[in-house]
CHARMM internal coordinates of N, CA and C (Angstrom, degrees):
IC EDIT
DIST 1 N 1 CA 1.4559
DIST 1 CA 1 C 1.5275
ANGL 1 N 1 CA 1 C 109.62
DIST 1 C 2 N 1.6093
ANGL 1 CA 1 C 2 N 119.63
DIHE 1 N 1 CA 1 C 2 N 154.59
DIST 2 N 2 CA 1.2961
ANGL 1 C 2 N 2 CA 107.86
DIHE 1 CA 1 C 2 N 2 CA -156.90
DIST 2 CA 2 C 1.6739
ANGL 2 N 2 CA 2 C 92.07
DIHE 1 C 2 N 2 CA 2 C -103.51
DIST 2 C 3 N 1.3014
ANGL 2 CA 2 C 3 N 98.90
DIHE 2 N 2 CA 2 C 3 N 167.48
DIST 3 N 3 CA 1.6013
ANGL 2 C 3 N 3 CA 90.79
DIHE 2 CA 2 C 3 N 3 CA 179.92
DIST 3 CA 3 C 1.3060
ANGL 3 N 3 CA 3 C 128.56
DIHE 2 C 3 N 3 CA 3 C -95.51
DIST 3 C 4 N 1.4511
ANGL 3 CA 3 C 4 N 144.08
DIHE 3 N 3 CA 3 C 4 N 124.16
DIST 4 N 4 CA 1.2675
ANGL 3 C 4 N 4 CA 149.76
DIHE 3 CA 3 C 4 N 4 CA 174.15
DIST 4 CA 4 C 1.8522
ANGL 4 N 4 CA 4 C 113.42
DIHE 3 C 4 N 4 CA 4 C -15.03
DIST 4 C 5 N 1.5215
ANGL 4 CA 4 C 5 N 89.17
DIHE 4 N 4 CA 4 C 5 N 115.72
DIST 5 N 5 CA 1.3985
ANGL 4 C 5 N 5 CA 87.29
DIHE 4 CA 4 C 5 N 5 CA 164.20
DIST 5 CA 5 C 1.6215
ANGL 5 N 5 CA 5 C 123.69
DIHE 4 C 5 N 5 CA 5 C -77.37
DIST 5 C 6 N 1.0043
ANGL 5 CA 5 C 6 N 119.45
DIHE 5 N 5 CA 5 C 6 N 168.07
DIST 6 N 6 CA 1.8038
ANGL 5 C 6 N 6 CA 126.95
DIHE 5 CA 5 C 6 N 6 CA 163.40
DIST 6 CA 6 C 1.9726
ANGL 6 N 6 CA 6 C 115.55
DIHE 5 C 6 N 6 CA 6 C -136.02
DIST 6 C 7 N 1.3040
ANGL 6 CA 6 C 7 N 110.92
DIHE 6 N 6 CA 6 C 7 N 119.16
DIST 7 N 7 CA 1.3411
ANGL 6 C 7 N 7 CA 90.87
DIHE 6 CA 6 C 7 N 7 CA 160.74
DIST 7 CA 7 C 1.7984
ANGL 7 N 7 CA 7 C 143.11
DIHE 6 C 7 N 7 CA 7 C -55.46
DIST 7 C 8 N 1.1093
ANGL 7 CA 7 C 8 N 117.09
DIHE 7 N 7 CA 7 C 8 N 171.60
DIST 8 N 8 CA 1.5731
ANGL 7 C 8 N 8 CA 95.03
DIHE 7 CA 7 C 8 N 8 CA 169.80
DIST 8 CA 8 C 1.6825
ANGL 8 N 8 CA 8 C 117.57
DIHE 7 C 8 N 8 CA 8 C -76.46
DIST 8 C 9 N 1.3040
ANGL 8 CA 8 C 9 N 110.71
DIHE 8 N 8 CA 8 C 9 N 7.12
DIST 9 N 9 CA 1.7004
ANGL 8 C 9 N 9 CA 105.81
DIHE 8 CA 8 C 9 N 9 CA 177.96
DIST 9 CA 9 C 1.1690
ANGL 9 N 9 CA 9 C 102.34
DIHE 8 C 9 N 9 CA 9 C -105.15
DIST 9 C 10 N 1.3487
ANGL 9 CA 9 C 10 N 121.33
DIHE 9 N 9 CA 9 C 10 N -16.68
DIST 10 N 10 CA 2.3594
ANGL 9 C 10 N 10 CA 116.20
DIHE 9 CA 9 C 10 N 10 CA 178.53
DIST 10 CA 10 C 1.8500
ANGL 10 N 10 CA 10 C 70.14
DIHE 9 C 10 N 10 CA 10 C -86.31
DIST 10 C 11 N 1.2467
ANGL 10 CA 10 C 11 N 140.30
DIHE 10 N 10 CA 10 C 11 N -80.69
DIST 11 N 11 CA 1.2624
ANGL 10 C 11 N 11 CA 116.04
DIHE 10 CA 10 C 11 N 11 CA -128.10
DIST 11 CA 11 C 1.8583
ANGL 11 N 11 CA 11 C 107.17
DIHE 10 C 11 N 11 CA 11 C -73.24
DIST 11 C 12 N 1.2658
ANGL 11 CA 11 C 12 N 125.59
DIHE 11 N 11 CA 11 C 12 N -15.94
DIST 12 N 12 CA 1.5798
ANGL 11 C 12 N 12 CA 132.40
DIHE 11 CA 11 C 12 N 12 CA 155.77
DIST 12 CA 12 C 1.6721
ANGL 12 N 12 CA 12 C 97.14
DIHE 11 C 12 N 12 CA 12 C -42.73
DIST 12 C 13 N 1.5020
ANGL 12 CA 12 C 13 N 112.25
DIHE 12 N 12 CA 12 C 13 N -70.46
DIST 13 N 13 CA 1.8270
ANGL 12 C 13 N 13 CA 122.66
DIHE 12 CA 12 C 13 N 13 CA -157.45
DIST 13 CA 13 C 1.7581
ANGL 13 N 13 CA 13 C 85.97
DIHE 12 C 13 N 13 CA 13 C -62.76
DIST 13 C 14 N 1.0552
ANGL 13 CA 13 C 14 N 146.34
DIHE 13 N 13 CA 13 C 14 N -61.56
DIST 14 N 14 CA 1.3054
ANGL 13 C 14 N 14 CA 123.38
DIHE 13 CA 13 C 14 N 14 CA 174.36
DIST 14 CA 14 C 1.6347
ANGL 14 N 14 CA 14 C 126.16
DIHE 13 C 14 N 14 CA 14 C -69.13
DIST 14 C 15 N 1.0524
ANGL 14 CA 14 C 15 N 122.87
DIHE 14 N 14 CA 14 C 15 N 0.74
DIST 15 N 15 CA 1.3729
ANGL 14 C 15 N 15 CA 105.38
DIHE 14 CA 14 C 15 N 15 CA 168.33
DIST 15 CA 15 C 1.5953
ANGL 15 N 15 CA 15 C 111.76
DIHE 14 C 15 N 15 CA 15 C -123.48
DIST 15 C 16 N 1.6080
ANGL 15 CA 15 C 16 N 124.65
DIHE 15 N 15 CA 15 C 16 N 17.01
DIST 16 N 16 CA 1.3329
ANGL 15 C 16 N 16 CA 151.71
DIHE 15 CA 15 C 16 N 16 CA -165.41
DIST 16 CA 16 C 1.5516
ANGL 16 N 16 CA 16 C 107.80
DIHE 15 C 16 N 16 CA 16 C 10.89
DIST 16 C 17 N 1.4135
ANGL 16 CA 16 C 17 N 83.02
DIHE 16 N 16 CA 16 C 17 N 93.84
DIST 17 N 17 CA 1.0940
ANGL 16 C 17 N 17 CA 118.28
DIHE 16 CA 16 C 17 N 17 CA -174.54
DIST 17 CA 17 C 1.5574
ANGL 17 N 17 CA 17 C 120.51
DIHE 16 C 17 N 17 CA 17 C -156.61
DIST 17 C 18 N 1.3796
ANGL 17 CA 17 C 18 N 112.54
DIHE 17 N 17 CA 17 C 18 N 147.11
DIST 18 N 18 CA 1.7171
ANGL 17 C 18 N 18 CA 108.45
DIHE 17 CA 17 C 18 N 18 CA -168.19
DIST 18 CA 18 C 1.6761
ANGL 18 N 18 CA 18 C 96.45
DIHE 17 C 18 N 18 CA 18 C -77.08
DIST 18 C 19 N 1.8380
ANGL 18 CA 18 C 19 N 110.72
DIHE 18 N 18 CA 18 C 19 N 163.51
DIST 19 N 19 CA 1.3431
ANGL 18 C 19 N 19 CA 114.15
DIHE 18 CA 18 C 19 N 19 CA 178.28
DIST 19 CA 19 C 1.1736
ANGL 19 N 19 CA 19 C 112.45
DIHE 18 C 19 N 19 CA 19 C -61.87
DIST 19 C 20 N 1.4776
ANGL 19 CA 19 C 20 N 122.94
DIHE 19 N 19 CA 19 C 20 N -34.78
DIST 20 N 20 CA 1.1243
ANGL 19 C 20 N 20 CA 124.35
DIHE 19 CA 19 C 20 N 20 CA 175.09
DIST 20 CA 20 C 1.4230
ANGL 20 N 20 CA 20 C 121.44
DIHE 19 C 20 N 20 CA 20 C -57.61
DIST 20 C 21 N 1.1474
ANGL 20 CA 20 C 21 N 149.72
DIHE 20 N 20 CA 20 C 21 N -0.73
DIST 21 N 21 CA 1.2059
ANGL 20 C 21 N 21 CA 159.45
DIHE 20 CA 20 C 21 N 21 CA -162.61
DIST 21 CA 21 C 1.3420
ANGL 21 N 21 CA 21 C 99.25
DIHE 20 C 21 N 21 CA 21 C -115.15
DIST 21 C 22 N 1.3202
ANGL 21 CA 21 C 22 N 109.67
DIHE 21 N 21 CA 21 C 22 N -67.68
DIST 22 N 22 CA 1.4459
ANGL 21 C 22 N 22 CA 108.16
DIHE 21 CA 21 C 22 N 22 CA 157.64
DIST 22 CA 22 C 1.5807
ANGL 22 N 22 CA 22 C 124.65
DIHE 21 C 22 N 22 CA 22 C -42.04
DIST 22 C 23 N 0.7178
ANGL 22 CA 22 C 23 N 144.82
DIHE 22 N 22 CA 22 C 23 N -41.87
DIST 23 N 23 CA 1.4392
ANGL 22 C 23 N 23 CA 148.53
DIHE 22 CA 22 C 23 N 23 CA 176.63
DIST 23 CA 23 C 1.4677
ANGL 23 N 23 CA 23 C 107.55
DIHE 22 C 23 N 23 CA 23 C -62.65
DIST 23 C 24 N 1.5400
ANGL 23 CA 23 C 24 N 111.09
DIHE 23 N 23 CA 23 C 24 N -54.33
DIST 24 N 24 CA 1.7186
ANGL 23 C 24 N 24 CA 121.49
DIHE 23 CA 23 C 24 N 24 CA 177.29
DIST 24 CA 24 C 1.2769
ANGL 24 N 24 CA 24 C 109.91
DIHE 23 C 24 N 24 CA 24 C -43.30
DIST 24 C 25 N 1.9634
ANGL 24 CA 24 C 25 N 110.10
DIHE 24 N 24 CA 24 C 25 N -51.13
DIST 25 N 25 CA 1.2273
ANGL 24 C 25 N 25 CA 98.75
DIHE 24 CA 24 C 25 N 25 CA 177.94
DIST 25 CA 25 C 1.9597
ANGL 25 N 25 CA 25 C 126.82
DIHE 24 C 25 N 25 CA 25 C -59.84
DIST 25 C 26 N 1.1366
ANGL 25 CA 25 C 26 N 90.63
DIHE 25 N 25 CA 25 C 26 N -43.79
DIST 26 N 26 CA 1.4634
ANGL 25 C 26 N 26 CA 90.77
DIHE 25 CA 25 C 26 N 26 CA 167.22
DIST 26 CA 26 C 1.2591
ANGL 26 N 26 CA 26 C 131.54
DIHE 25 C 26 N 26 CA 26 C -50.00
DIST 26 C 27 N 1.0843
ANGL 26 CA 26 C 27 N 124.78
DIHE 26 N 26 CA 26 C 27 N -46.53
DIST 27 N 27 CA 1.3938
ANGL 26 C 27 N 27 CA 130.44
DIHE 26 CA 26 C 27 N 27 CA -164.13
DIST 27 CA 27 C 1.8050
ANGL 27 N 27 CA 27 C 85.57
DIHE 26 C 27 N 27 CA 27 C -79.56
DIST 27 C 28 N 1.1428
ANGL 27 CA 27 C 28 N 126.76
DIHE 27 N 27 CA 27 C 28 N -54.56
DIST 28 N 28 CA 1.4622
ANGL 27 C 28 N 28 CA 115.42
DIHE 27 CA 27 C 28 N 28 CA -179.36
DIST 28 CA 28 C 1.8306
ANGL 28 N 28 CA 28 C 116.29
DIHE 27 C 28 N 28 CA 28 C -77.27
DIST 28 C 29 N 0.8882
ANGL 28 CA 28 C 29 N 93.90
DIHE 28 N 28 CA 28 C 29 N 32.33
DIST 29 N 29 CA 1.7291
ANGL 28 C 29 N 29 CA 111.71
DIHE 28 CA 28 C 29 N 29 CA 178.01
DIST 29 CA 29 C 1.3166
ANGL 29 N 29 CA 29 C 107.09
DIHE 28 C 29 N 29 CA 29 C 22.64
DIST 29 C 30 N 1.7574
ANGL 29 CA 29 C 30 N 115.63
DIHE 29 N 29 CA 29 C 30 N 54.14
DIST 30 N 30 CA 1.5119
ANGL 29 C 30 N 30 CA 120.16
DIHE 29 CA 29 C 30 N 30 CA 146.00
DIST 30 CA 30 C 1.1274
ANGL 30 N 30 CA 30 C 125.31
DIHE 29 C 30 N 30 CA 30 C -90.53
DIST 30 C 31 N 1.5212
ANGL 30 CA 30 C 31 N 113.83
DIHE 30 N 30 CA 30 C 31 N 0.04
DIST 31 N 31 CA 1.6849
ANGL 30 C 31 N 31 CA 131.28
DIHE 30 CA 30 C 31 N 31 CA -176.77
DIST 31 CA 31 C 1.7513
ANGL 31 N 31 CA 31 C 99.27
DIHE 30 C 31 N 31 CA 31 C -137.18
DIST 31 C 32 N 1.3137
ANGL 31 CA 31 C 32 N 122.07
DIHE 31 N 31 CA 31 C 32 N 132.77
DIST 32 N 32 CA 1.4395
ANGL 31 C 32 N 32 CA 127.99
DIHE 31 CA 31 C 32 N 32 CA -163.91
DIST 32 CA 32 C 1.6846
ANGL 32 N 32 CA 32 C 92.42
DIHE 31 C 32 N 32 CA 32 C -105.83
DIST 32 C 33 N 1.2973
ANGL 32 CA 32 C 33 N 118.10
DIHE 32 N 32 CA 32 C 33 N 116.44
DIST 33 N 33 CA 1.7648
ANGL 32 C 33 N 33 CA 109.92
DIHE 32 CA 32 C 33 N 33 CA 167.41
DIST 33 CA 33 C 1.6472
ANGL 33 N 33 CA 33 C 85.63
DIHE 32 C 33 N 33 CA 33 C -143.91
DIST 33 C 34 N 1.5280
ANGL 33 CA 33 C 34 N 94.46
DIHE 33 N 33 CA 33 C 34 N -155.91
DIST 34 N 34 CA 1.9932
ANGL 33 C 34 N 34 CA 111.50
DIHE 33 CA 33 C 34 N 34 CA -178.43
DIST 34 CA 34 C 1.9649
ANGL 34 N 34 CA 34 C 90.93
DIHE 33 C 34 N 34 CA 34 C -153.25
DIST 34 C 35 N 1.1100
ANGL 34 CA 34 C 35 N 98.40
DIHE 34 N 34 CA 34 C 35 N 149.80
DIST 35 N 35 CA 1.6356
ANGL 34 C 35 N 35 CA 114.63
DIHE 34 CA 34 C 35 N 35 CA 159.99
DIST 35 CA 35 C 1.2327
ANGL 35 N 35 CA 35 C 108.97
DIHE 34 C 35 N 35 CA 35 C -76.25
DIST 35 C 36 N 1.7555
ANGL 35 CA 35 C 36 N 125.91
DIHE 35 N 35 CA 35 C 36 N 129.21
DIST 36 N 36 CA 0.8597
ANGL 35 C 36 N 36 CA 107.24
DIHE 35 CA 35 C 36 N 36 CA 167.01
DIST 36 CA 36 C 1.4709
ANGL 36 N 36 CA 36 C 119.53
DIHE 35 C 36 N 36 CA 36 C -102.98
DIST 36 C 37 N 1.6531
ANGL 36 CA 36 C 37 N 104.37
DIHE 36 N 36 CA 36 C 37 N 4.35
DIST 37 N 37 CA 1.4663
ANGL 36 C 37 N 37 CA 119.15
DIHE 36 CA 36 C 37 N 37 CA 178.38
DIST 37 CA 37 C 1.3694
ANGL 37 N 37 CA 37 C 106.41
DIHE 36 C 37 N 37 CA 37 C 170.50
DIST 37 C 38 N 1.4428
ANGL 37 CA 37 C 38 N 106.61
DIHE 37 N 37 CA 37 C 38 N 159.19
DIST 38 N 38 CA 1.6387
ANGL 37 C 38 N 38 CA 91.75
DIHE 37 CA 37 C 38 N 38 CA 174.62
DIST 38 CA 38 C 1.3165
ANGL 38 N 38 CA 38 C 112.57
DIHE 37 C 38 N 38 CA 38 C -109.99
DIST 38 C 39 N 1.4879
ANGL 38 CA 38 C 39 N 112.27
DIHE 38 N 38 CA 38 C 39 N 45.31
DIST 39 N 39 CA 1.8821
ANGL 38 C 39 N 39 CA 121.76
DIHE 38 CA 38 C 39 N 39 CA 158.56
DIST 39 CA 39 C 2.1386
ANGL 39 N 39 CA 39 C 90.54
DIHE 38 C 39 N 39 CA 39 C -115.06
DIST 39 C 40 N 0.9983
ANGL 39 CA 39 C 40 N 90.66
DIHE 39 N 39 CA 39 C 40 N -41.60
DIST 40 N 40 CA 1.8455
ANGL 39 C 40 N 40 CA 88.95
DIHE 39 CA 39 C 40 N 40 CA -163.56
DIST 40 CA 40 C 1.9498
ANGL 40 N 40 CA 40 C 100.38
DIHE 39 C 40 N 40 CA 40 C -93.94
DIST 40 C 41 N 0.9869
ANGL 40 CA 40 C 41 N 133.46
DIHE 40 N 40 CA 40 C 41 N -7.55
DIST 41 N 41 CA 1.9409
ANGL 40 C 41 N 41 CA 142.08
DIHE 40 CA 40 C 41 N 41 CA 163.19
DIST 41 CA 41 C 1.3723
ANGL 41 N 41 CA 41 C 87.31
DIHE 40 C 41 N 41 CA 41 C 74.27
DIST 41 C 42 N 1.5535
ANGL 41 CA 41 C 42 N 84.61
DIHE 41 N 41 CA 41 C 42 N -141.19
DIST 42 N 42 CA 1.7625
ANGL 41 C 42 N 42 CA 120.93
DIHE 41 CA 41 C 42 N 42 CA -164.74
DIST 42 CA 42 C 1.2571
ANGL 42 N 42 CA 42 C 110.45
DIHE 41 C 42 N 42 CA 42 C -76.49
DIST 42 C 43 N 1.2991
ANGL 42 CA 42 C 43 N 124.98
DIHE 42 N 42 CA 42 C 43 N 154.36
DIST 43 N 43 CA 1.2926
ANGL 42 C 43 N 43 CA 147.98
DIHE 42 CA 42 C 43 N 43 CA -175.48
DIST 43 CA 43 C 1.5140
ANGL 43 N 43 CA 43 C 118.27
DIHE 42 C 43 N 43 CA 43 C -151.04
DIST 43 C 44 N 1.5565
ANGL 43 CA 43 C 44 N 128.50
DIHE 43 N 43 CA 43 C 44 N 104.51
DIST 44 N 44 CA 1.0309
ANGL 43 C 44 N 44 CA 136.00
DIHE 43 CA 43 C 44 N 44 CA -167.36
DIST 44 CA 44 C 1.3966
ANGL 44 N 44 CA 44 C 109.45
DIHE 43 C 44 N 44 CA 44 C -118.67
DIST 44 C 45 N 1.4093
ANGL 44 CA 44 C 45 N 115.98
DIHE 44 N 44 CA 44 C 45 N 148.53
DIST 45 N 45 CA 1.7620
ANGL 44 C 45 N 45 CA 110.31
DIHE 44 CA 44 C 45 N 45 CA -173.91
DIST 45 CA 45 C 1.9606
ANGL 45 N 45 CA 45 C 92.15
DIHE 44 C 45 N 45 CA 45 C -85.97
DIST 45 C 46 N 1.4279
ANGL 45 CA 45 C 46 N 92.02
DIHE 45 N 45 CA 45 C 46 N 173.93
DIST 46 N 46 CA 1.7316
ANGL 45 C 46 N 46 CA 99.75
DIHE 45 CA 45 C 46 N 46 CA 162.56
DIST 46 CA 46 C 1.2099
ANGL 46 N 46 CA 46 C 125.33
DIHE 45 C 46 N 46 CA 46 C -77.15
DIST 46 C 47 N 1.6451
ANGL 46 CA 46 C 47 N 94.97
DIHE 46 N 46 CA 46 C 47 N -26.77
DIST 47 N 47 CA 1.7922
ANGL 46 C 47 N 47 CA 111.45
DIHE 46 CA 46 C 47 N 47 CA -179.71
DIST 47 CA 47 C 1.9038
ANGL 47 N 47 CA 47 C 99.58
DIHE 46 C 47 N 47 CA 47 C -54.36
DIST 47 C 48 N 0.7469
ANGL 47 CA 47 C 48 N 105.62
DIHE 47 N 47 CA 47 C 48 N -63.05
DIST 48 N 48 CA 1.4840
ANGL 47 C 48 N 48 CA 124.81
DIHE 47 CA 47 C 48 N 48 CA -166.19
DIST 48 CA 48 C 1.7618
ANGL 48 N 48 CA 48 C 107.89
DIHE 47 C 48 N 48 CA 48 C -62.62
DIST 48 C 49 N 1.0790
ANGL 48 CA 48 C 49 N 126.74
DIHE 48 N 48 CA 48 C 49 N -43.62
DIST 49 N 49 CA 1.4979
ANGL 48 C 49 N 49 CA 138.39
DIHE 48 CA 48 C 49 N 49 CA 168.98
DIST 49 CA 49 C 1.9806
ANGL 49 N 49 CA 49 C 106.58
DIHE 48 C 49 N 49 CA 49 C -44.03
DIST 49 C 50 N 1.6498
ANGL 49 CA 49 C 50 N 88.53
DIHE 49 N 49 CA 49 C 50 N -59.95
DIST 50 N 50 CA 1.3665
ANGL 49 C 50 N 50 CA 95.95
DIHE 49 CA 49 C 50 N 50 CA -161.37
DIST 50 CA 50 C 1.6811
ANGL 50 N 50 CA 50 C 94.69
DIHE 49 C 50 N 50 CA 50 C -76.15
DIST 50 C 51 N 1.3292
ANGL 50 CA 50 C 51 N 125.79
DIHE 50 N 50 CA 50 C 51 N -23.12
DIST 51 N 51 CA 1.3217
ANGL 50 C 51 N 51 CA 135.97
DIHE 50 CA 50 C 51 N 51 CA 179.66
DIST 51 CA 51 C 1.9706
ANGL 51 N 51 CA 51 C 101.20
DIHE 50 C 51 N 51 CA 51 C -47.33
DIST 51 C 52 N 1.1177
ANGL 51 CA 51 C 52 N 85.25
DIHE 51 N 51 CA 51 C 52 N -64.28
DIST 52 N 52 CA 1.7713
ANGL 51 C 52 N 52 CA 122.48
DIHE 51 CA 51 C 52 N 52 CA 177.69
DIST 52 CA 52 C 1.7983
ANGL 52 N 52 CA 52 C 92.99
DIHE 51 C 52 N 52 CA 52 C -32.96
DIST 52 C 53 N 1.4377
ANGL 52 CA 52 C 53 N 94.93
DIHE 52 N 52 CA 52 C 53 N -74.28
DIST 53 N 53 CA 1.6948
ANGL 52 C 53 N 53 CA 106.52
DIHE 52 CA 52 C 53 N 53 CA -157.88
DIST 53 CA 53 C 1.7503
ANGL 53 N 53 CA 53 C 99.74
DIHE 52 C 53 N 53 CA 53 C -64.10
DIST 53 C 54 N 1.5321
ANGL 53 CA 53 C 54 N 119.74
DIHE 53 N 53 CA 53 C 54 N -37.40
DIST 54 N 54 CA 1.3753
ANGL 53 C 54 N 54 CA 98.81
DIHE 53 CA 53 C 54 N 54 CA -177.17
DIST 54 CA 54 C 1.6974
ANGL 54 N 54 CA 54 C 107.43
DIHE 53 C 54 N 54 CA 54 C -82.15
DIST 54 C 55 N 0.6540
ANGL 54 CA 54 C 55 N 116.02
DIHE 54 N 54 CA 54 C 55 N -6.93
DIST 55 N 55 CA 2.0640
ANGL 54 C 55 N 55 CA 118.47
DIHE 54 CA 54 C 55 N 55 CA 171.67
DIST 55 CA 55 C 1.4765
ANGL 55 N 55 CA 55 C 105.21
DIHE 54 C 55 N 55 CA 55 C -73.17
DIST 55 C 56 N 1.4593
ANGL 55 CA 55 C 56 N 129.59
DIHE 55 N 55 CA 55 C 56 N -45.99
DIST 56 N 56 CA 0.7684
ANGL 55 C 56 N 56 CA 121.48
DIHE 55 CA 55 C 56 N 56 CA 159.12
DIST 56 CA 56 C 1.8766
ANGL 56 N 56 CA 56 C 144.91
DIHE 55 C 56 N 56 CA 56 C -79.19
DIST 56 C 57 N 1.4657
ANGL 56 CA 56 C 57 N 99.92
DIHE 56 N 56 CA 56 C 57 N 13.34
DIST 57 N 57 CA 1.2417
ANGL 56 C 57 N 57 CA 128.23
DIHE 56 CA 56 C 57 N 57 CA 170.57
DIST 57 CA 57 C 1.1585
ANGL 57 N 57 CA 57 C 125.57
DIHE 56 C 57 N 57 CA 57 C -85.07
DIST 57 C 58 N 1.8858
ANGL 57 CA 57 C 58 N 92.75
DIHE 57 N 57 CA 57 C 58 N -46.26
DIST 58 N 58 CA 1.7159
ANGL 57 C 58 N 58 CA 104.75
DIHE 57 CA 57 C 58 N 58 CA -171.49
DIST 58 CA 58 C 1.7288
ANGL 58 N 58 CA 58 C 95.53
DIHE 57 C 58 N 58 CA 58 C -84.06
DIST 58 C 59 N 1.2589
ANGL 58 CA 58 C 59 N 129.45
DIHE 58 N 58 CA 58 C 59 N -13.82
DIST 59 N 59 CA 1.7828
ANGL 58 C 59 N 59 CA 121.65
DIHE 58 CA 58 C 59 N 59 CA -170.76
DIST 59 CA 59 C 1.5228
ANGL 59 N 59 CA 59 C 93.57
DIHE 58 C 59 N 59 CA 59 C -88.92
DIST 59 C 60 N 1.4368
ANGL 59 CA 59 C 60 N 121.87
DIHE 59 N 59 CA 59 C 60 N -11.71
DIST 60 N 60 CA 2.0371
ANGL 59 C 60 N 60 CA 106.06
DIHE 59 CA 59 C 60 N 60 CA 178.62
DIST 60 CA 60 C 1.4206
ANGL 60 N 60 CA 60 C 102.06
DIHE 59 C 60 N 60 CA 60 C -100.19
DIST 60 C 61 N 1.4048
ANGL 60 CA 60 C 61 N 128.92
DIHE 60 N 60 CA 60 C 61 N -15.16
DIST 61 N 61 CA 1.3060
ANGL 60 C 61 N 61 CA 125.60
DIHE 60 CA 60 C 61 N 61 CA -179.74
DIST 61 CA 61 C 1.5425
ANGL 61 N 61 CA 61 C 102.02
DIHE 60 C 61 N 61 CA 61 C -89.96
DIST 61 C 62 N 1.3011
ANGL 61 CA 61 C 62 N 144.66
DIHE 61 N 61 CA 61 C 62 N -5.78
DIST 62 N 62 CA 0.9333
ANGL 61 C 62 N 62 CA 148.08
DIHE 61 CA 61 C 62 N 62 CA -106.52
DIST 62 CA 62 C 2.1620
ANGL 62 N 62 CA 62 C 68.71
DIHE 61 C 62 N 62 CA 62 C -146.24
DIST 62 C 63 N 1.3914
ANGL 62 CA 62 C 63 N 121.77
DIHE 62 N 62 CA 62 C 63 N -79.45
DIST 63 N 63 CA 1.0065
ANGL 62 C 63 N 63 CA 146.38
DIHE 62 CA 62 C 63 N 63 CA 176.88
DIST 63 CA 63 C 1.7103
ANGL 63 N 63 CA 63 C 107.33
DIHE 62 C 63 N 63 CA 63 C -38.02
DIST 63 C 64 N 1.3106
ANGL 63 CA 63 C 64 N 123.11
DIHE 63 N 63 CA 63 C 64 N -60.71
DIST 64 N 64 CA 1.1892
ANGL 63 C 64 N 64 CA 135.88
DIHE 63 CA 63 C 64 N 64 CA 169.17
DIST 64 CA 64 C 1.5681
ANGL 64 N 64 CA 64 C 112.20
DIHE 63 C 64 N 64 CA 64 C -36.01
END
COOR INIT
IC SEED 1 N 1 CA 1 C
IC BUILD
């Protein structure tokens, strides 16, 4: 089964954060998506989001 896309504005509203942040990450390939046009943007899997959120989980526990 293929994996769920997210735009960059659901994955901003879940990680509260502006789209633009989201986008930064992308373009500096700390967030993995594809264009699917530049009327319809970014497209990110869930795999990769939640990939995202536990990398950045394990570097503050990591700090602690």
């Amino acid at each position: 089964m293929a994996d769920e896309l997210m735009t960059a504005q659901e994955v901003a509203t879940r990680l509260r954060v502006s789209r633009e942040t989201v986008r930064r990450w992308l373009r500096d390939g700390k967030l993995k998506g594809f264009v699917v046009s530049d009327a319809a943007g970014w497209r990110i899997p869930v795999s990769e989001v939640d990939r995202f959120i536990d990398e950045r989980l394990s570097c503050k526990r990591d700090q602690d």
